[in-house]
Each structure stands twice: as C-alpha cells, then as structure tokens.
N, C-alpha and C positions, 0 to 999 in steps of 0.2 A: 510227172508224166509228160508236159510240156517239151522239156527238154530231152525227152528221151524218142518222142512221137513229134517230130514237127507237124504233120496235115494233121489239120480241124477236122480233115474228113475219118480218118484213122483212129482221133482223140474220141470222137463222137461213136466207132465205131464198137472201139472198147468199152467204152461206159454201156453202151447199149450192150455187147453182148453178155456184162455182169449181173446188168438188170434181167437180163431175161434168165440167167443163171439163178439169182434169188428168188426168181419166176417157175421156173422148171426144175429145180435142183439137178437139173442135165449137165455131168460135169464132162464127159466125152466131147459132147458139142462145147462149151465152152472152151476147153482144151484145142479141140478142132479152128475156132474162129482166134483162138491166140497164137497158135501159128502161123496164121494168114498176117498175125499183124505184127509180131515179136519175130520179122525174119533176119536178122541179121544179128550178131553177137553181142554189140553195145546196147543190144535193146533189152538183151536174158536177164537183166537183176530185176525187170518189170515183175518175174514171176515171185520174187521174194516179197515184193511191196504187196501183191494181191493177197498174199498169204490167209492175213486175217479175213479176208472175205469169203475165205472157202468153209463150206460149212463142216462141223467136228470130224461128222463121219465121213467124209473125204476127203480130211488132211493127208491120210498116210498115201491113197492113191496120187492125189494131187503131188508130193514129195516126188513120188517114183516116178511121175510121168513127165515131168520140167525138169530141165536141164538148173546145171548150177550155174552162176553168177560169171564169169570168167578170169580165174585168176584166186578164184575163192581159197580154192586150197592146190598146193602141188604136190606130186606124187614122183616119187622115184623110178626108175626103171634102169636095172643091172642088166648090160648083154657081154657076151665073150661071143668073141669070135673062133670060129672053131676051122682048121683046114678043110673043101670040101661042103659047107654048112652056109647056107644064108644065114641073116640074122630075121626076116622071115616078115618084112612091112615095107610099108611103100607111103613114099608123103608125098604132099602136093604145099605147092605158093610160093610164099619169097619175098622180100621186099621191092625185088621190081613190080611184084603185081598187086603192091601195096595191103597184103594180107601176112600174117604168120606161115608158119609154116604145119602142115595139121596131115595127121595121119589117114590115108585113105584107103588102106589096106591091108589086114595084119594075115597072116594065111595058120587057119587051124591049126593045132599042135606045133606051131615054129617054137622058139627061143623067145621071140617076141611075144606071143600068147602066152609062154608059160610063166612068162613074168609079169601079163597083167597090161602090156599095152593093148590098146583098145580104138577103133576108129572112132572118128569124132576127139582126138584127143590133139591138144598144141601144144607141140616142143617148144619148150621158151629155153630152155638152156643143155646144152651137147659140150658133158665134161667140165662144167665152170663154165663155158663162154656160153656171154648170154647172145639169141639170137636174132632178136626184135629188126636189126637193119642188115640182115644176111641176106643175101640173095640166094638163089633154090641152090647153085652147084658152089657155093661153100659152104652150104651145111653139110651138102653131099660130101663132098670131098673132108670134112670137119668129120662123119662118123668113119668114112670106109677108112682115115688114118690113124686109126688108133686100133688094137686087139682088145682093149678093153673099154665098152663106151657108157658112160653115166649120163642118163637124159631125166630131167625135169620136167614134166609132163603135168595138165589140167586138162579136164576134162569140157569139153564145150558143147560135144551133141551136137555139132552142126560142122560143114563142108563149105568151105570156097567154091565158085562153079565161076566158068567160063565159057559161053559157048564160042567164041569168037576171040583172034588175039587181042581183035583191039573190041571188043565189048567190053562193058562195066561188070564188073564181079557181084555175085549177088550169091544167094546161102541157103541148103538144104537140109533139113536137119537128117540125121542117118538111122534113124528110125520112124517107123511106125508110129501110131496111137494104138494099134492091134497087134504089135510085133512087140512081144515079152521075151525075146532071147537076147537081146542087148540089156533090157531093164537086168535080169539075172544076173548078169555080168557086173552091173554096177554094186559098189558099195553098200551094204546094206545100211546104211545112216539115212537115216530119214529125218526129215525138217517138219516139227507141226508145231501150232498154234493154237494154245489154247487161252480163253477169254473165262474166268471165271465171276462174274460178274451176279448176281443172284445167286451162287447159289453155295454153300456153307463150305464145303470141301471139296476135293480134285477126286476122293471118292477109292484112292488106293495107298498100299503102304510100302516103304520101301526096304533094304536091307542094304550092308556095305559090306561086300569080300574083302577083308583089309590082309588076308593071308597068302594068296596068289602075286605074281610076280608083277603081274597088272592090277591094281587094287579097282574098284569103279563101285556106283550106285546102281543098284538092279530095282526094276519092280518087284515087287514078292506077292501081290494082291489087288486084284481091280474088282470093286464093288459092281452089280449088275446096276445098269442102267446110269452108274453114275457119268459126270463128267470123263473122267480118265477111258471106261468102257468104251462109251461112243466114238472117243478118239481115235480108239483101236492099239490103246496099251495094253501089254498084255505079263501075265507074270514070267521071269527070265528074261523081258526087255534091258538093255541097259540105258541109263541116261548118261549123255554123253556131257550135255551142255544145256545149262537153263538161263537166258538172259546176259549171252556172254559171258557166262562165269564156267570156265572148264570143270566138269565131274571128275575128269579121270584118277586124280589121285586127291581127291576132297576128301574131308573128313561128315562123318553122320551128323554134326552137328550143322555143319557149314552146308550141307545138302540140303537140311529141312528150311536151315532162314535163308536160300536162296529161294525153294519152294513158296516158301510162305511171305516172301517178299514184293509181289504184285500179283495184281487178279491177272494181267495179260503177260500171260508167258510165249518165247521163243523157246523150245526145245528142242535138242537131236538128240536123237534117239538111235540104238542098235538092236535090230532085232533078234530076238532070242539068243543074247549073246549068253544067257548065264550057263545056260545049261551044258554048251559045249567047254565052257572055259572053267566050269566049278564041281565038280561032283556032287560036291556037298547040298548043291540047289537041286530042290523038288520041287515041281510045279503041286502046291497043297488040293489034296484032291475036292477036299469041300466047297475050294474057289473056281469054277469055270473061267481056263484059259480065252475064253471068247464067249461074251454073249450074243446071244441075236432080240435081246429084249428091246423095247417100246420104246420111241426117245423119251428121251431129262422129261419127266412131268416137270411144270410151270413153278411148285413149291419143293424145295430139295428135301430128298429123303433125311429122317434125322438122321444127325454124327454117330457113329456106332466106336465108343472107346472103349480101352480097357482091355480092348482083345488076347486071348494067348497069345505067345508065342508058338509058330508052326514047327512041322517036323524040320523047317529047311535053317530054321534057326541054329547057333551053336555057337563057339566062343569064339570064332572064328567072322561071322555073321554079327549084324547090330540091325536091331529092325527100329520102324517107327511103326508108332501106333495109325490103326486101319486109314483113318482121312486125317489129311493136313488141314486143319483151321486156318483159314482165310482171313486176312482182315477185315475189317467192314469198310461198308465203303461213305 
C-alpha cells in the first residue's frame, strides 16, 4: 500500500475507511471514499488487494463496481473503414502530456460501438505498433492511414483531465457509483473471493460441457445458505478461473483438485453463461437459482453426498458431487 499511496494522510485514510466498512457493511460508501483515494491508474490494482476484505455477499457487486488493474487483460477491436462513414470515437493524450492515449468518446450505434469499443478504454497498440511514446497526432495520423485498422484496447475506467495547457493531469473515472449503463456494457466476468475457512464445503456442485466447441466448468447447484449461496453463485454460472489455474478447457478432474486445493480462493466467474451457450443445461428446478436465506450459521451445515444426478446431466455433462470437501486446516 505504501508504495502505491505515498501520504500517511491517504494511508490512514484507507485503513479507516475499511474499518468503518467492517463497521457498517456500507459498501457504496466504502466504494465512494476509494475513489476519492484510488484516483489515478497506477493506484487501480489497490482494488484487487482489498478484495479479501469485502464481505461474501458483496463480492460480485464489489467485481462490477472497480475497475480492472490496467493492463490486466487486452481486447481486440476490428474497424473498416467505409467511404462516407466515420469510424465513430474520439481519443484524448499522448505522450507529450505524458499519459496514454484513452478513448473519450464512442457515438451510439458507430462501427466503433458495434465492435465493443467503450470510453474509459487505452489504446496500447494501432495495427502492431505499440503506442506508449506516440504523441496524440501520430496516432491520429497512424489510424486515419490505414482502411483497415486493428487496435488493442484495456479497459481502465478512468480519463485524463486537464484544465489548463500547462496544468498537471489528474483522472476521472467515467462513470458513476449509480450509473449502471456502462457497468452492462462491461464484461460479464466477475472477480470474487472466497475464504473457506470453517466451514466443511463451498456448499455447490459442478458439471463440464466437454461437447461444445468452447468446453468450460459450470455451476449446476448451490446449496441455500451455504458458502457458494452467499457469494452469489448461482446454477449456469461459468468458472472461468480458480487460483490462476485457467477452466476453460480443464478437464472434471483437474476442476475439483484445483477447488479442493486451498481454503482461500481467487475465482472469475461468468455469469449465466451455461444457459445461453448449452442447451442441454437446466437450471434443476428443486435447487433455487438465488436464495435470499440467513447468513453461514457459525457451525456448517452437514455435507450432503451421494446425490442424483440432475435432469441437466447427460454423457455429454460430468458432474461432482453436491459440496466439495475442503481440507482441514
């Protein structure tokens, strides 16, 4: 944190407002006073380190409401240029103003919207060339010369500002904390944390589409009130990623001994990805895709084995049994 937060007043200010978060379970305000203190981009990987502190049932809001790390991951974005046609956005910075170069305008239904560019986002690279020490009017002149232009794009959630030519640059994020039409727009992968720590199992079971052209690990069952519940997994989620170890084309066994291989998990998650991507997945009607029950009682419910398999099962499908057994600790 030191290094991230030079003022002791800043450092102090964070600690305090997490305490009062373990205080309040107020995550809006919390969220609220970390943008006053996380404003500028090299500060953004702060919100991955809090993670574990956010309590279960606010991980997935928490996910959608923080930006990613910068750099975390890149995204593609295909335009053609058409006679007649912008290509439908507008950027700001440059290496004279010692910032990236970051999208500050995409205009509804363009070329650029239908591909998925999004403001708040940094071009790092137009066609192979990377553009880290570009200045603004050769990157310009780098897309308008090409008909076909391939841009490498992150997402940042935050803006360059300058009020002044010669003021210091300082950062706005481009949304809201109340403004949910940019959140829809992002990704659905979500980042949560869970600490299993007490209590016997994660409390759900999973299955593997290994027939589809994208193979993944889905939820297929979340027990009420368990750990998994609270978190807000739910059945048709996909896991994407548990402890650095990629799902996407893992195999059932290699899914459970990553699951079952530490109490405290990193996971991303995809929301309800099975249902659109599998036919064959039913959400089982006897398991409630959402509880609203009581939190984790203090002694974990017993492990419930043995279970049928569901109607979403098939040869096609591999399930595990209802709760993953934990180690002890």
């Amino acid at each position: 944190v030191k290094e991230l937060i030079a003022s002791d007043a800043d450092r102090e200010q964070l600690f305090s407002s997490l305490k009062l978060y373990q205080s309040n379970q107020d995550l809006y305000q919390l969220l609220a006073d970390l943008r006053l203190l996380l404003n500028e981009p090299s500060k953004l990987e702060l919100y991955d380190y809090m993670r574990p502190l956010i309590l279960l049932q606010h991980q997935i809001e928490y996910s959608r409401k923080t930006p990613t790390a910068p750099g975390v991951k890149l995204r593609s974005v295909r335009l053609q240029r058409h006679h007649g046609e912008g290509l439908g956005f507008a950027v700001r910075g440059g290496f004279e103003h010692g910032v990236g170069i970051f999208v500050t305008d995409v205009t509804p239904g363009s070329q650029a919207d239908r591909q998925g560019l999004r403001v708040g986002d940094e071009v790092v690279r137009v066609n192979g060339f990377t553009i880290a020490e570009a200045i603004h009017d050769d990157v310009l002149n780098l897309i308008r010369s090409r008909d076909e232009i391939l841009l490498k794009v992150t997402y940042i959630g935050m803006l360059p500002v300058k009020q002044e030519t010669t003021s210091p640059v300082t950062w706005r994020y481009v949304d809201s904390l109340d403004d949910d039409s940019e959140e829809k727009r992002r990704p659905q992968d979500i980042k949560i944390f869970i600490d299993s720590t007490g209590h016997a199992s994660l409390g759900c079971s999973i299955l593997r589409d290994k027939d589809s052209n994208k193979p993944g690990i889905f939820v297929e069952k979340v027990r009420p009130r368990s750990i998994a519940d609270q978190v807000g997994l739910e059945p048709g989620d996909q896991i994407l990623e548990v402890n650095d170890t990629n799902f996407r084309r893992i195999s059932w066994e290699q899914a459970v001994l990553a699951l079952k291989s530490s109490r405290q998990l990193n996971i991303v998650i995809r929301k309800h990805a099975a249902v659109s991507r599998n036919p064959a997945f039913k959400v089982p009607s006897t398991f409630p895709a959402f509880s609203t029950s009581p939190p984790i009682p203090t002694e974990s419910p017993p492990s419930l084995t043995n279970s049928s398999k569901s109607s979403a099962s098939s040869n096609a499908l591999e399930e595990l049994d209802w709760d993953f057994n934990l180690p002890s600790t």
